[in-house]
C-alpha positions, 0 to 999 in steps of 0.5 A: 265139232270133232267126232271124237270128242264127244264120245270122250266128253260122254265118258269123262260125264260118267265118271262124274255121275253126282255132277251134272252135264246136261243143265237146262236154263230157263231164262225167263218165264215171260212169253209173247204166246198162250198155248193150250198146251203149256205146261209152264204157264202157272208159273209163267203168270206168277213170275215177276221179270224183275226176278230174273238174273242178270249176265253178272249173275250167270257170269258167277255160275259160270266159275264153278260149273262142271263140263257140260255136255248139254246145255238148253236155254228155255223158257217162257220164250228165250228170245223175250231176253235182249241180253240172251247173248250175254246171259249165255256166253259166260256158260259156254265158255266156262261150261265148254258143251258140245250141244246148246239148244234154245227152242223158240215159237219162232215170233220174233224173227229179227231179234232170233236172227240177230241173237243167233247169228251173234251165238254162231259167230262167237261159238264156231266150234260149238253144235248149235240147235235151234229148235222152232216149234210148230204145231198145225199148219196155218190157223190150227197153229195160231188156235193152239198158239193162242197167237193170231199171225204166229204161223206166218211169223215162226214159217218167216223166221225159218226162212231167215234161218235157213240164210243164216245157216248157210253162213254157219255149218255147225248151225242145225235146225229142227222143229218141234211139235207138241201132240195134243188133243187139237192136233192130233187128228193132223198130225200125219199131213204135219209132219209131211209138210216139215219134212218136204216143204221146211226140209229140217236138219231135225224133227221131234214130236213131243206129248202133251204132258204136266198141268196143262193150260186147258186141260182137254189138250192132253186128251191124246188117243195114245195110237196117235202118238204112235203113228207119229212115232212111227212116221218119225222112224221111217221118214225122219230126214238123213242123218250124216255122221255118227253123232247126228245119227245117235242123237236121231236113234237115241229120239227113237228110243226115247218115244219108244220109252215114253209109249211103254211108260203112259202104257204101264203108268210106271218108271221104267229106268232108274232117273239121273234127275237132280244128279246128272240132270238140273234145272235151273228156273230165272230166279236161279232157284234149282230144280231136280227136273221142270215136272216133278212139283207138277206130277207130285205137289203132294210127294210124302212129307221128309222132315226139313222138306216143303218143297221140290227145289235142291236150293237157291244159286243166289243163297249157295253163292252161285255155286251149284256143288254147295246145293247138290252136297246139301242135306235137303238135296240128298232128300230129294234125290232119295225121294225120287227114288224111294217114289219111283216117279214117272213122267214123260219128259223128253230131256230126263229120259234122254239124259237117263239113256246118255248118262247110263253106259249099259243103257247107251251101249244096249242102243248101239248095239 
């Protein structure tokens, strides 16, 4: 990837600010595991797969996306989709990212290599993320997982990956760790385990956040996530070039942001959800962000509103414009602001950092 062409990508993004560049992709809500910590299992367990949408339909969205600079593919667990190739590849081609991102709890270790191998050979010139998720090692992983086996399965398919992206430069591998009440007292010896013995391109920490399955998994001693945090910033591996080490500086910020948040219980910069930031669920209804109906299923009622979502792709003829310029959706982005919500959602208080020219410019500085 050019080093110049994303700067330029980021600076065309902000003369779009009510058109979205980072679009986050749920294509399924199916999973293959029960961690304790999801956020997403209510829907997960009400979703009937056969609501998913098809390659054809995404091949639609496709022809009226903007230029993205980001787009993830999540779940559910994505891999669960055989055709995750050809649900993807339309809005690659016609999105043009520089990032796609796919986080997987790394099961199903032939059909994640052979998707992603495909992903890779189709897209040389897109950086690509694979993203494993780990949180213990050994049965505290398969315990928070609610997966027996899940920790040999997600350390074999890294092994495999670590193969593939010897063939594939532009492939980079990270993991990811969810802090939460049965991991916190390892955290530390995790992370050293990642980053000597798994040797990632990336690692990130999250917390626990949204409805949670069981909800004593979000009972985090906040300190923890600090020394996470802290750990992160001094021992998180080497960055080469300037985009990777504004993405690992951006990471920093960003736990930074969500420590002051749980502190202050407020919102702490203005939020780019529903503008610059979208989520689309399978059944291609369109969401503001993946929390908002969870932290406030009773936001104050507005005439003409019983619900979070912009609107359905599948009603607006797959157009995401007609959504974003409706009335309802004015009304909920007004909301949004008018509420001052707050969360601690990684991907919208990243987006709130990009897609804000002051707020990126203070970080380089």
């Amino acid at each position: 990837m050019s080093s110049l062409r994303m700067p330029v990508r980021l600076f065309a993004s902000w003369l779009r600010p009510h058109l979205p560049s980072y679009l986050i992709y749920f294509v399924t809500a199916r999973c293959n595991a029960r961690c304790s910590m999801c956020f997403y299992w209510r829907e997960m367990e009400k979703f009937s797969p056969e609501k998913e949408m098809s390659p054809d339909e995404t091949t639609k969205i496709a022809k009226h996306l903007p230029p993205l600079l980001q787009l993830t593919l999540s779940g559910g667990e994505p891999f669960l989709r055989e055709d995750l190739f050809e649900l993807v590849k339309p809005l690659i081609e016609k999105g043009r990212p520089e990032f796609l991102s796919i986080p997987t709890n790394g099961i199903l270790t032939d059909k994640i290599i052979r998707i992603s191998e495909k992903i890779c050979s189709a897209f040389p010139g897109l950086n690509i993320n694979l993203e494993l998720s780990i949180d213990g090692i050994g049965e505290i992983h398969d315990q928070i997982r609610g997966k027996k086996g899940a920790y040999e399965n997600v350390l074999d398919t890294w092994r495999e990956l670590k193969a593939v992206q010897k063939k594939f430069k532009h492939l980079r591998l990270a993991t990811l760790t969810v802090l939460s009440a049965y991991n916190q007292d390892n955290i530390l010896a995790l992370l050293k385990f990642i980053k000597y013995e798994l040797e990632p391109d990336r690692m990130e920490v999250m917390l626990a956040r949204g409805e949670t399955r069981e909800k004593s998994a979000k009972e985090v001693n906040l300190e923890k996530f600090k020394q996470a945090s802290q750990w992160l910033a001094r021992e998180s591996p080497e960055q080469n070039g300037f985009i990777n080490k504004l993405r690992e500086k951006l990471a920093e910020e960003k736990r930074n942001l969500i420590i002051e948040t749980v502190e202050k219980n407020q919102m702490l910069i203005p939020c780019v959800a529903g503008k610059k930031l979208l989520v689309i669920e399978p059944d291609g209804t369109v969401l503001p962000c993946e929390m908002l109906s969870i932290l406030y299923p009773n936001m104050p009622a507005e005439p003409g509103i019983t619900d979070i979502a912009l609107g359905s792709l599948r009603e607006a003829n797959y157009e995401l414009r007609k959504i974003l310029k409706s009335e309802k959706a004015q009304k909920i982005l007004n909301l949004i602001q008018k509420n001052q919500c707050y969360c601690t959602y990684e991907c919208a208080i990243l987006a709130n950092f990009i897609f804000q020219p002051g707020k990126i410019f203070r970080i380089l500085s």
